[in-house]
C-alpha positions in Angstrom: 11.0 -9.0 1.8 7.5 -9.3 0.6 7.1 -10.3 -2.9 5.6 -8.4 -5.4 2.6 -10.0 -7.6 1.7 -9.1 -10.6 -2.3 -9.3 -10.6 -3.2 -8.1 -14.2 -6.4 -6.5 -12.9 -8.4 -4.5 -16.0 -10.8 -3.1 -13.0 -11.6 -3.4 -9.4 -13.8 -6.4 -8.2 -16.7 -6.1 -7.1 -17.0 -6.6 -3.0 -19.6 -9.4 -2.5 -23.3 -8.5 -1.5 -24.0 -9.4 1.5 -25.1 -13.0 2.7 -28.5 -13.6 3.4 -28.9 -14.9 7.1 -31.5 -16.9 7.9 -33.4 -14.2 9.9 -33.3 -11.9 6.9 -34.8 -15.0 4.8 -37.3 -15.3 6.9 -38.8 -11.5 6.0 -39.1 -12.7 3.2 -42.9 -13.2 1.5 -43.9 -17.3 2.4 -44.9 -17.7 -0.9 -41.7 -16.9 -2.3 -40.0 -18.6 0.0 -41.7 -22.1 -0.3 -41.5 -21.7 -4.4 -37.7 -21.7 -4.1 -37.9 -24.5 -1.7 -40.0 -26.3 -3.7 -38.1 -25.6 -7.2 -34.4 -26.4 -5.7 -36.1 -29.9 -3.8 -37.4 -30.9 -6.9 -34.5 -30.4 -9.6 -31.6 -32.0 -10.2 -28.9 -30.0 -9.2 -25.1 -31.2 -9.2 -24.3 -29.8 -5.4 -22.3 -27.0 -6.7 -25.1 -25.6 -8.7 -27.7 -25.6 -6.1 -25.8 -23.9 -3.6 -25.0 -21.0 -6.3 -28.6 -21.0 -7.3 -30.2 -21.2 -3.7 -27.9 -17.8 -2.6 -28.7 -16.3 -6.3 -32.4 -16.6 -5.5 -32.2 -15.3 -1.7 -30.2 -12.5 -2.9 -33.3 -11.9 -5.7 -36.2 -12.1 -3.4 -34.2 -10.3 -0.8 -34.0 -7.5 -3.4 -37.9 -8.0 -4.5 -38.6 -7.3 -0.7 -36.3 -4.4 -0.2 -36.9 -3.0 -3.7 -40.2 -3.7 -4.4 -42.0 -4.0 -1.0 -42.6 -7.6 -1.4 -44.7 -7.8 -4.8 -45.9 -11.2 -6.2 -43.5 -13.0 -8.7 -46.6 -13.5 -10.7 -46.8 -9.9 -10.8 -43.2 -9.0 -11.5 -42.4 -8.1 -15.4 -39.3 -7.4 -17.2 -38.7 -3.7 -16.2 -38.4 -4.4 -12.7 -36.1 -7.6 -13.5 -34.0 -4.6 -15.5 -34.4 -2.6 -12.3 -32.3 -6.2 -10.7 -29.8 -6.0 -13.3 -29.0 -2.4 -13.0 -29.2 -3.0 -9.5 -25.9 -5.9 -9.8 -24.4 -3.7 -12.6 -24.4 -0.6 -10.0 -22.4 -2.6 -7.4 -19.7 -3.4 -10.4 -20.9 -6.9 -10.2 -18.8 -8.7 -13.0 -20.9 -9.8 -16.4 -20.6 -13.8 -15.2 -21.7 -12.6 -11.8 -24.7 -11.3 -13.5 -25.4 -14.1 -16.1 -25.6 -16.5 -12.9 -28.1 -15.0 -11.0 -30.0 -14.0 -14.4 -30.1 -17.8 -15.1 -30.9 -18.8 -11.9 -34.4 -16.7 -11.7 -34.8 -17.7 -15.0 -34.7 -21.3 -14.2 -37.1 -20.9 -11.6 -39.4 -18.7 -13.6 -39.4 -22.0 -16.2 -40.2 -24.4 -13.2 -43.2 -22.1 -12.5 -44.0 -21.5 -16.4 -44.0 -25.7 -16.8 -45.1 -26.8 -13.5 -46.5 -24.6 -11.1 -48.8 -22.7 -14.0 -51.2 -26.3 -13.9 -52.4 -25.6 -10.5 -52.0 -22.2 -9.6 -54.4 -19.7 -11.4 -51.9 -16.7 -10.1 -49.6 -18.1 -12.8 -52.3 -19.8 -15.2 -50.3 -16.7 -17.4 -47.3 -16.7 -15.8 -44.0 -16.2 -18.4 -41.0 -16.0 -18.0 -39.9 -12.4 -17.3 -35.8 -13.1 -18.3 -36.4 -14.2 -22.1 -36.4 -11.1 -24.7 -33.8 -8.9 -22.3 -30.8 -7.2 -23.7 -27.4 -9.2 -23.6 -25.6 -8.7 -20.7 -22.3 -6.8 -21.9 -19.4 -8.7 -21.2 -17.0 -7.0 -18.2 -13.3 -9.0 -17.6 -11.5 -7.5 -14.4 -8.4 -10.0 -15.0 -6.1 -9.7 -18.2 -6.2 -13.2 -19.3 -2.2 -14.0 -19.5 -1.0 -17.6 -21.0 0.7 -20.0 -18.9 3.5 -21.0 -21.7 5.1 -23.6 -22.0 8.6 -22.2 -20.2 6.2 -21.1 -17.4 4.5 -24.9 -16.8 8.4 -26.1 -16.5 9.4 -23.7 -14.5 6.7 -24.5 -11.3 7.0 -28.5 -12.3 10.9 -27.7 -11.1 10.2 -26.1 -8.1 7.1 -28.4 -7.1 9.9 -31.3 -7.7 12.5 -29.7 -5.2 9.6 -29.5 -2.9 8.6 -33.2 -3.7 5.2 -31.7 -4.2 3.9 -35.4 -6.4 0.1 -34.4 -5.7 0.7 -30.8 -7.1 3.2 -32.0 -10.2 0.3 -34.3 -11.2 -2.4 -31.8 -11.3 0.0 -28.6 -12.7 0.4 -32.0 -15.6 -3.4 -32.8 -16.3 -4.1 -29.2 -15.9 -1.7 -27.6 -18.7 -1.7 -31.1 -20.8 -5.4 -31.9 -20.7 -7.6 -28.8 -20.9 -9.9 -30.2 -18.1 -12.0 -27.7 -16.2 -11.0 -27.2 -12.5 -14.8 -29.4 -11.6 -13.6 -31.8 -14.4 -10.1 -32.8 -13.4 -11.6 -34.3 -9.6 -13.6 -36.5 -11.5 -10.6 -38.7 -12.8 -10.4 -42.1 -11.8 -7.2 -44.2 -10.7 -8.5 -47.0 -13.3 -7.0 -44.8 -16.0 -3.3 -45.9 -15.1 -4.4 -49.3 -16.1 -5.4 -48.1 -19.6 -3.0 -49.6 -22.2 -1.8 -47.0 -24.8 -3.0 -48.0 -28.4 -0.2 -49.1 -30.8 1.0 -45.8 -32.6 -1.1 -43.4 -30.3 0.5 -41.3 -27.4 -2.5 -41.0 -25.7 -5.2 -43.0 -23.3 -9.0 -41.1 -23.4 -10.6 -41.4 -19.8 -13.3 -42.5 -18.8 -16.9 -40.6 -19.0 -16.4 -37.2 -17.6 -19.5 -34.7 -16.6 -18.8 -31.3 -17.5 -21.2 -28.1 -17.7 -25.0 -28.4 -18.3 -28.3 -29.6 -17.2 -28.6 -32.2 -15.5 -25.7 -34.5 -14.5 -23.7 -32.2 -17.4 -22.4 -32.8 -20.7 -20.3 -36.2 -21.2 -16.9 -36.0 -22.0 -13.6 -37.7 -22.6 -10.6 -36.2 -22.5 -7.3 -37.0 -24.1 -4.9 -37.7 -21.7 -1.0 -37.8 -23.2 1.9 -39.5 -21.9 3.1 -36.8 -19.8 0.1 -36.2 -18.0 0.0 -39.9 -17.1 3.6 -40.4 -15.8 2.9 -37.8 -12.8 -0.7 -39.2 -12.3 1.9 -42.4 -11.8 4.1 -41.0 -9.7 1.8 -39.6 -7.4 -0.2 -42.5 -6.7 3.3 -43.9 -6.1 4.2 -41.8 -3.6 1.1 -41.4 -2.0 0.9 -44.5 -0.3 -2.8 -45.7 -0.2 -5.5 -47.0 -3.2 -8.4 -44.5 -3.9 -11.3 -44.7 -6.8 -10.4 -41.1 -7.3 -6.8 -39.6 -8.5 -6.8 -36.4 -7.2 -7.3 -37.3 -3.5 -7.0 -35.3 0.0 -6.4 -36.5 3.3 -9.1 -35.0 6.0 -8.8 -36.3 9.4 -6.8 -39.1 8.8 -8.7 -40.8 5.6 -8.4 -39.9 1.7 -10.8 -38.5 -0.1 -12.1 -37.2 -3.6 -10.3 -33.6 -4.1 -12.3 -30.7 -3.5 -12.4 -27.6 -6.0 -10.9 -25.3 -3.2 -7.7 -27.9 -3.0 -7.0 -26.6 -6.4 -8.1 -22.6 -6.4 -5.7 -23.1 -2.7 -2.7 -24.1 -4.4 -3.0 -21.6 -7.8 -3.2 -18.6 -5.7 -1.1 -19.6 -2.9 1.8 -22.0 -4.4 1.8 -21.4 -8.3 0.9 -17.6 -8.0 4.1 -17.2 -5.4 6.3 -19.2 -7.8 5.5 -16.9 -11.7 5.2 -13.6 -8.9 1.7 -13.1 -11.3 -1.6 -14.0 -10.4 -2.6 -17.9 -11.1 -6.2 -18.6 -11.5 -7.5 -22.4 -12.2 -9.5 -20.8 -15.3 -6.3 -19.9 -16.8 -5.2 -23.4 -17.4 -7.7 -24.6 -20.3 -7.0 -21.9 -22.2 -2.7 -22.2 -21.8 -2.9 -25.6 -22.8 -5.4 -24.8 -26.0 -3.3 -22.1 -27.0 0.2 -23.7 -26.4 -1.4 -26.3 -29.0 -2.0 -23.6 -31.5 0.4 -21.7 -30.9 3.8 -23.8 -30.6 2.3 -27.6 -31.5 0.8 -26.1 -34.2 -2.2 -28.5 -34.3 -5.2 -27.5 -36.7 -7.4 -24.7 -34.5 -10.5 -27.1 -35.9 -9.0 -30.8 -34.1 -8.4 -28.5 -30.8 -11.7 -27.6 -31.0 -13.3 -31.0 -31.2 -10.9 -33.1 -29.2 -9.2 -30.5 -26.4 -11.7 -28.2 -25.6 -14.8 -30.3 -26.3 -16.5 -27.7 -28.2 -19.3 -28.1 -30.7 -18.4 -24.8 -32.3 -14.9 -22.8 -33.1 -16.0 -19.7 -32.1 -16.0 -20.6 -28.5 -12.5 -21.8 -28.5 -11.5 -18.7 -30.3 -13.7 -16.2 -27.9 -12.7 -18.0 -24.8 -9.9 -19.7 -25.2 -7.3 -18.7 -27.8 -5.1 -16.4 -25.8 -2.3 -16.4 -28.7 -1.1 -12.8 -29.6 -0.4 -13.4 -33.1 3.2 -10.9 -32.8 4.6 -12.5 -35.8 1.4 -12.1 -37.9 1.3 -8.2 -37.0 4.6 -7.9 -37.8 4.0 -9.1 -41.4 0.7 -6.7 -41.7 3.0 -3.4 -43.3 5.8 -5.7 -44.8 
């Protein structure tokens, strides 16, 4: 018997647009072409970035030459990026959908506004057509539902029966650390050897790159004891040294996770274990919430230390998932 999960969808996705081949990139106006060539060449991209800004910016100029018959970016202005927008929004694109492929012209449009603008009179004026537009309004087509704590024992029980060590050791780092999905490959075996400070119940890793420009913003997470006796185990069990942690074997030989290893085993092996849908995003905010929530740890130390924020009001807009049922309860006392 099939079983039954519970997907907490708000709305229907979006279906994808359509991949640009290379024969339809190659209707595309040379100029065009060679600035995106020339931009994505030139910056420095972390790989995932420039492969989600080189199909954002095919699927723009793709658009430019279907929808606008081809016209010069120079020429371009910020009603016809709206056009774009409305464009995604008609397609039920999702608002982070949207943001990426805004940011991604926009990018380019600042290459061209700092670079290209000193030796091409077409752009001598060029600005950048993005800046000044309305906010894009926020669209969520998942309900957001906490891992708890009950929920995190619960699959660490059955990955156990199934002597799962790789997936007990990221289901720990993931619910104990508040890592990011691109965050938690980056962890180095050389952390086991850490020694735990006197009177602390924690080691803090080693420098971690996390969203941003460039390489991304440095980190260092907080990793507790729990957390490290899996990471432990694993490399125990798994029978081989590695710089990396979270390793996978391909053809024989180890080597540093991939993303997909993860998003894999949330939707096929933790999502069949809760019968819900379990997304990697989810995990950050469970373990930022179980902090606040049951720990009780001050929301302002979370903040700063967990989920590496500058400001609360991310952590609370993103990231605090508690329902406050005891607090409402007390409203009409």
């Amino acid at each position: 018997m099939t079983k039954k999960i519970e997907k907490n969808m708000l709305r229907e996705r979006a279906k994808p647009l359509p991949e640009i081949t290379d024969e339809m990139w190659n209707k595309i106006d040379d100029e065009h072409r060679l600035l995106v060539q020339e931009f994505l060449e030139t910056g420095s991209f972390r790989e995932k970035s420039r492969r989600q800004y080189t199909s954002a910016l095919k699927q723009f100029f793709y658009w430019v030459h279907s929808s606008l018959n081809d016209k010069k970016l120079y020429k371009i202005t910020k009603r016809d990026f709206l056009r774009y927008i409305s464009f995604l929004k008609n397609r039920s694109m999702s608002s982070s959908a949207i943001a990426l492929k805004k940011a991604a012209v926009s990018s380019l449009n600042n290459y061209i506004e700092n670079v290209v603008a000193d030796d091409d009179e077409n752009y001598d004026k060029f600005r950048n057509f993005t800046r000044g537009l309305p906010a894009i309004p926020k669209t969520q087509t998942y309900q957001k539902v906490k891992i708890t704590y009950e929920d995190y024992q619960e699959m660490m029980k059955i990955l156990e029966d199934d002597e799962n060590y790789l997936g007990m050791a990221w289901l720990a780092t993931a619910f104990n650390v508040g890592a990011r999905l691109a965050e938690i490959v980056q962890f180095k075996t050389e952390i086991l050897n850490y020694e735990i400070p006197e009177g602390q119940n924690y080691v803090l890793s080693h420098t971690i790159y996390g969203k941003g420009r460039g390489e991304g913003k440095v980190l260092n997470y907080m990793i507790n004891k729990e957390a490290l006796d899996y990471l432990k185990l694993w490399v125990e069990k798994r029978g081989y040294d590695h710089e990396y942690l979270f390793t996978t074997t391909y053809g024989g030989e180890p080597k540093q996770m991939s993303e997909s290893w993860a998003e894999y085993f949330c939707s096929d092996v933790l999502t069949d274990i809760l019968e819900r849908r379990i997304n990697v995003h989810l995990f950050k905010a469970s373990c930022i919430t179980y902090l606040l929530e049951v720990k009780k740890v001050p929301l302002e130390l979370v903040s700063k230390y967990v989920a590496q924020h500058e400001d609360i009001s991310t952590t609370v807009r993103h990231y605090d998932l508690r329902d406050f049922a005891e607090e409402k309860n007390n409203i009409f006392k």
